[in-house]
C-alpha positions as CSV (number, residue, x, y, z in Angstrom):
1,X,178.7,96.6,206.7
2,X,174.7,95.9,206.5
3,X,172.7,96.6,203.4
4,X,171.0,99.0,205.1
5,X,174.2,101.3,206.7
6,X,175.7,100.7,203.5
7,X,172.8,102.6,201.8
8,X,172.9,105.8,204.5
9,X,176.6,106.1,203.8
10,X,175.8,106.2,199.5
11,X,173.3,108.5,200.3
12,X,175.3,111.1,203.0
13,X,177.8,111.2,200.6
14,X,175.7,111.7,197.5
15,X,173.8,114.5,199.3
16,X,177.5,116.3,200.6
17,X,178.2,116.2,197.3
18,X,175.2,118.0,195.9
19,X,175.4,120.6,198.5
20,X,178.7,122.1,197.0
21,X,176.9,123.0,193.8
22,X,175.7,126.3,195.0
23,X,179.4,126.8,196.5
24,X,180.9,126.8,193.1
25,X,178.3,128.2,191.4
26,X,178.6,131.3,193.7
27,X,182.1,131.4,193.5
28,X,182.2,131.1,189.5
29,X,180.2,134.5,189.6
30,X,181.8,136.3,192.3
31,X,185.4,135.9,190.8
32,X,185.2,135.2,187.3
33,X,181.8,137.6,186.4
34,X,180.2,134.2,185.0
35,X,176.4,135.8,183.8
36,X,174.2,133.6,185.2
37,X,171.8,132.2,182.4
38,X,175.5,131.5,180.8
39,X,176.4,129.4,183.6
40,X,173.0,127.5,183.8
41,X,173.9,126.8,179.9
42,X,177.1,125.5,180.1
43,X,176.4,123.5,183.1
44,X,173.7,121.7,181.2
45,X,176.0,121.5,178.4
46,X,178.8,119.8,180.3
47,X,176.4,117.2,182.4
48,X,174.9,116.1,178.8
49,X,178.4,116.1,177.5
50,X,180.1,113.8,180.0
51,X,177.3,111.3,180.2
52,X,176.2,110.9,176.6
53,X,179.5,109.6,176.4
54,X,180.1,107.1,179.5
55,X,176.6,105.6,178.2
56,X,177.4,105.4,174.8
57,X,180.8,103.3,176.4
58,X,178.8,101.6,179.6
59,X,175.4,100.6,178.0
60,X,174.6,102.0,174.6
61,X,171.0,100.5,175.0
62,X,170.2,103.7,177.3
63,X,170.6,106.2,174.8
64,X,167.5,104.8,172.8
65,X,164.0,106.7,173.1
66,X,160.8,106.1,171.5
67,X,159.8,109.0,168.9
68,X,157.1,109.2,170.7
69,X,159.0,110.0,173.7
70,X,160.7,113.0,172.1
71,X,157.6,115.5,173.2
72,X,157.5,114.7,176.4
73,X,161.6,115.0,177.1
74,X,160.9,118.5,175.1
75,X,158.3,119.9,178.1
76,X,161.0,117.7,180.8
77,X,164.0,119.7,179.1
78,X,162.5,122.9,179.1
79,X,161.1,123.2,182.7
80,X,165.0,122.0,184.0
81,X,166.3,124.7,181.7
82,X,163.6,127.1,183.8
83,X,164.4,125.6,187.1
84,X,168.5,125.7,186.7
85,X,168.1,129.5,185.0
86,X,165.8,130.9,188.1
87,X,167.7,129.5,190.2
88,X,171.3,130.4,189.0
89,X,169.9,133.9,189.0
90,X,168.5,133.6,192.7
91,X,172.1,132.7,193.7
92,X,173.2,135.8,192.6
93,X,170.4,137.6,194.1
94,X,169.6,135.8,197.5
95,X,173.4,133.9,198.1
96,X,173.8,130.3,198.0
97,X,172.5,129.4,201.2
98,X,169.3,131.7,201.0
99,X,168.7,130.4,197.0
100,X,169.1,126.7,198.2
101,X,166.8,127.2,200.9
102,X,164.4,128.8,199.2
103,X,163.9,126.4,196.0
104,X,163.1,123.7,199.4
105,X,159.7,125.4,199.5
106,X,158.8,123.1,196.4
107,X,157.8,120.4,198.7
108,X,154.6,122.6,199.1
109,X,154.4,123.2,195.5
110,X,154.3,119.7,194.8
111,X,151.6,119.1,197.0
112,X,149.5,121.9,195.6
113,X,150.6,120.6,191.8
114,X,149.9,117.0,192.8
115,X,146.3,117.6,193.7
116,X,145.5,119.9,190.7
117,X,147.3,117.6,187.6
118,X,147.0,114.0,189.5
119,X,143.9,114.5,191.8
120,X,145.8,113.1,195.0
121,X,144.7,113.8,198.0
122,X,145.5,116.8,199.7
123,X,145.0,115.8,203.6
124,X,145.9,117.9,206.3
125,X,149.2,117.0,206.6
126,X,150.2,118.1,203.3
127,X,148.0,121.3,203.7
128,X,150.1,122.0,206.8
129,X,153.1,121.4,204.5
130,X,151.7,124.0,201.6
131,X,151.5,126.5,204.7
132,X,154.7,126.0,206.2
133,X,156.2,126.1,202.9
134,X,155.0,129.8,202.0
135,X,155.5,131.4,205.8
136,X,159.0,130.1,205.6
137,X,159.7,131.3,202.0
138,X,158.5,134.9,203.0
139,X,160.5,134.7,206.1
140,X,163.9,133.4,204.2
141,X,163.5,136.3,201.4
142,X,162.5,138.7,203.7
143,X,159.5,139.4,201.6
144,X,157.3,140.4,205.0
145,X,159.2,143.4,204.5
146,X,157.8,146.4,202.2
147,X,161.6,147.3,202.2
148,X,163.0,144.5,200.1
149,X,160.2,144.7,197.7
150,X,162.0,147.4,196.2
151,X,165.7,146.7,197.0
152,X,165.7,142.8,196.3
153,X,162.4,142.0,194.0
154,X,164.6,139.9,191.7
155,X,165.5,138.1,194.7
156,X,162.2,137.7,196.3
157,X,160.8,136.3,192.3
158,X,163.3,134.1,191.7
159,X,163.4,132.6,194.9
160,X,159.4,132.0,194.9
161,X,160.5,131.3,190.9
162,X,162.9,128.5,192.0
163,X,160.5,126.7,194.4
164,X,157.7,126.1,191.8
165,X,159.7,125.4,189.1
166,X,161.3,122.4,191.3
167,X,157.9,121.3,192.5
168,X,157.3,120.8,188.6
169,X,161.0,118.8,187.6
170,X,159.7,117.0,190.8
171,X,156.5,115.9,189.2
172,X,158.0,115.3,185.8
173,X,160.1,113.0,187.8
174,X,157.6,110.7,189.0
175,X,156.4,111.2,185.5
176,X,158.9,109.3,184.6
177,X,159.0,106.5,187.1
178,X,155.2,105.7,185.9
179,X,156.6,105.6,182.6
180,X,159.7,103.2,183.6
181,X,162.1,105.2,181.8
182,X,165.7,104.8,183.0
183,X,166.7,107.2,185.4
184,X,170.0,108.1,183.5
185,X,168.2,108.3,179.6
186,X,166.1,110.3,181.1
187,X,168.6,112.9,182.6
188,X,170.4,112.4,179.4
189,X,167.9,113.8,177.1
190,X,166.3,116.3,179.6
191,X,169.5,118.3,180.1
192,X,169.9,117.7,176.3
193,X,166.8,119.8,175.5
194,X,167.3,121.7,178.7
195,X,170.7,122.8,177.4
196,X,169.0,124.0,174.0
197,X,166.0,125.8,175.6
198,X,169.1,127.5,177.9
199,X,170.8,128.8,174.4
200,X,167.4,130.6,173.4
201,X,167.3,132.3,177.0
202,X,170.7,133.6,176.9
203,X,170.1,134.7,172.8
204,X,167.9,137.8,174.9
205,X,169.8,140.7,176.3
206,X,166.7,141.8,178.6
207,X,166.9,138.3,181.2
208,X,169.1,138.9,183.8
209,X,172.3,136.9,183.4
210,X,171.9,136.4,179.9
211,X,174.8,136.4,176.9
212,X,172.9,138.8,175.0
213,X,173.8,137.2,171.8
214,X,175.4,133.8,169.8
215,X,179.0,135.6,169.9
216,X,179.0,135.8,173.5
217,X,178.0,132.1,174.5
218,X,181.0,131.6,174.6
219,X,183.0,132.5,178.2
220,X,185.8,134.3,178.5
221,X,187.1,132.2,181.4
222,X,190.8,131.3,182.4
223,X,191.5,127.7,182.5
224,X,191.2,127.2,186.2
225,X,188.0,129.0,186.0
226,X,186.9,126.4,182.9
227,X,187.9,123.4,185.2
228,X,185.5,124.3,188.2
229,X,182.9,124.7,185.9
230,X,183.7,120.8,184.2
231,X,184.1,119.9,188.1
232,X,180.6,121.7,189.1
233,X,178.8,120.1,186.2
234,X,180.4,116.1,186.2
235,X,180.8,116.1,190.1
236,X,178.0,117.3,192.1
237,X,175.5,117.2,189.5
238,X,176.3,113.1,187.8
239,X,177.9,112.0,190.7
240,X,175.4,113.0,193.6
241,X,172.6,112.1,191.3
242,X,174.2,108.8,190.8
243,X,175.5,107.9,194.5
244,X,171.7,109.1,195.6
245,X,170.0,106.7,193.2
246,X,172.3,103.6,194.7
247,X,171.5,104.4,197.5
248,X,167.5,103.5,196.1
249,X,168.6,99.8,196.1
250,X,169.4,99.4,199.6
251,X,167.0,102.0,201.0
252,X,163.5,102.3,200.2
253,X,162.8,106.3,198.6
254,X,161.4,107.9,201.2
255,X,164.0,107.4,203.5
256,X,166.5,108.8,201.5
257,X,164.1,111.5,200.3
258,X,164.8,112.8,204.0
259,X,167.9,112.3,204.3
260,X,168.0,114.4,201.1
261,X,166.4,117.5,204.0
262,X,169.9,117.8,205.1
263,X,171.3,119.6,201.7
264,X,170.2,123.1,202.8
265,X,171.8,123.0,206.0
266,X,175.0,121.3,204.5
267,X,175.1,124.3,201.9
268,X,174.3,127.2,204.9
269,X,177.6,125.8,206.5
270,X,179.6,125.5,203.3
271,X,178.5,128.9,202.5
272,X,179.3,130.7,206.0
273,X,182.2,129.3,205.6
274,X,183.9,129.8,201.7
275,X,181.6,132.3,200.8
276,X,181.1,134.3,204.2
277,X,177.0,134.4,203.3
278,X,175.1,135.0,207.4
279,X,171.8,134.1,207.7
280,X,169.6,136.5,209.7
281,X,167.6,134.7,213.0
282,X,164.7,135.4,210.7
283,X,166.0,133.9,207.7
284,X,167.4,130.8,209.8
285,X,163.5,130.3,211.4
286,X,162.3,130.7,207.9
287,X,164.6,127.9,206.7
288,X,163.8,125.5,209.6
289,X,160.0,125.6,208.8
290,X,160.8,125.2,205.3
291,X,162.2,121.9,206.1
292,X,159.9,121.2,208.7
293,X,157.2,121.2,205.6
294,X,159.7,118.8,203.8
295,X,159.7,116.3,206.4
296,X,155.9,116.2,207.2
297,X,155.8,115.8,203.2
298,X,158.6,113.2,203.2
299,X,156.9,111.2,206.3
300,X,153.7,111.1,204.7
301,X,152.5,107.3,204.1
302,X,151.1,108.2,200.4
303,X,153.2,106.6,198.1
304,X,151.7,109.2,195.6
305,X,153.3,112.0,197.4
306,X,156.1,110.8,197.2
307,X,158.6,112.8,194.5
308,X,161.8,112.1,192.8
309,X,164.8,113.7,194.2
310,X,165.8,116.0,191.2
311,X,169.1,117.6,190.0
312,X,170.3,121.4,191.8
């Protein structure tokens, strides 16, 4: 096998993985009444868990940060903590398919962020992108409609919610990479502080999903439903983040940042079929122009556009 088919097959496989996250998320939910916000804790709990370990066994050298580092991981930790909470929630509000599709429209975030915080330029491809974005992400929530403005505003919010926040993890990514920080200390000690900013959310009764207090942060699950949530966390979350960063050393990034496009679509089949989620025509033309925006933002020649695929 080539260098190069060798590094499509890491990266297929990393992104199939990924795209069963919001699959067992849903499910956990649906059949064990998981609150969300608890969910997003203990996910981040369990990633941090299983890799401060492996590292501490694999290459203890990784595990090191600069005091001066500790700030920034503090602002990294806390926006993952927003994106995984908003976006936990919008599963339960929008469905798997419909929240995964929707936090997609952060390739138009990025753009807009990109040009504010980093002064790249925004060209007309990427204002094309911004566009494309938006119109799909108030086709896919169905915001044109007065309607679901009152039956589904969580929805519509968190799924807007989810988009920005990603654009943000995104640019904290490539953050980062500017700063040479290893890829895997850096997911260490952002879902380290992401799993403490997680504890205050849940710690108020009023966020949707939340614990509601210190007593309740721990769940009440059966032991089946306590080894899908250490299979969610480990697998598609260390694993797909890992197989998609090998794949980095045979392929160069923005190839396999398009391959990555291919995760909503996996996750609309994966949920059709184990979680019986339909997609309106509307909703699927709103999802096809959403990644229509991520590959004219993916195929841009800029190597400052290009983002960091981050953790869903």
């Amino acid at each position: 096998m080539s260098q190069t088919s060798r590094g499509y097959s890491i990266a297929i496989i990393g992104i199939a993985v990924w795209s069963t996250t919001p699959i067992f998320i849903g499910y956990l939910i649906s059949h064990y009444g998981m609150p969300a916000l608890l969910l997003s804790l203990w996910r981040n709990i369990l990633v941090f868990a299983a890799l401060a370990p492996l590292l501490l066994i694999v290459k203890r050298p990784l595990l090191r940060i600069d005091k001066s580092q500790i700030r920034f991981f503090m602002f990294y930790g806390l926006t993952l903590a927003l994106f995984n909470s908003i976006w936990t929630v919008s599963v339960v509000a929008n469905g798997a398919a419909v929240a995964t599709v929707l936090a997609y429209s952060s390739a138009g975030f990025t753009a807009i962020f990109a040009w504010w915080f980093f002064r790249e330029k925004l060209g007309l491809p990427k204002i094309v992108a911004v566009t494309l974005s938006l119109v799909g992400c108030v086709l896919v929530s169905n915001a044109y409609s007065p309607e679901m403005w009152n039956m589904n505003l969580l929805g519509i919010l968190t799924g807007l919610f989810s988009g920005i926040f990603f654009a943000c993890y995104n640019l904290l990514g490539k953050e980062t990479a500017k700063r040479r920080m290893n890829p895997w200390t850096s997911v260490l000690y952002s879902f380290l502080f992401a799993s403490l900013f997680t504890l205050i959310f849940n710690l108020f009764p009023t966020l949707p999903g939340a614990a509601g207090s210190l007593q309740a942060v721990l769940p009440d699950l059966p032991l089946d439903g306590w080894l899908i949530l250490i299979f969610v966390s480990c697998v598609p979350t260390l694993l797909g983040f890992g197989l998609y960063n090998t794949s980095m050393n045979y392929l160069p990034a923005s190839n396999v940042s398009l391959l990555a496009t291919l995760e909503p679509a996996m996750t609309t089949v994966l949920a059709y079929i184990f979680l019986n989620e339909r997609m309106s025509a509307v909703q699927l033309v709103g999802a096809v122009v959403i990644l229509v925006a991520v590959l004219i933002m993916g195929l841009e020649k800029n190597e400052g556009s290009e983002t960091l695929r981050q953790i869903s």
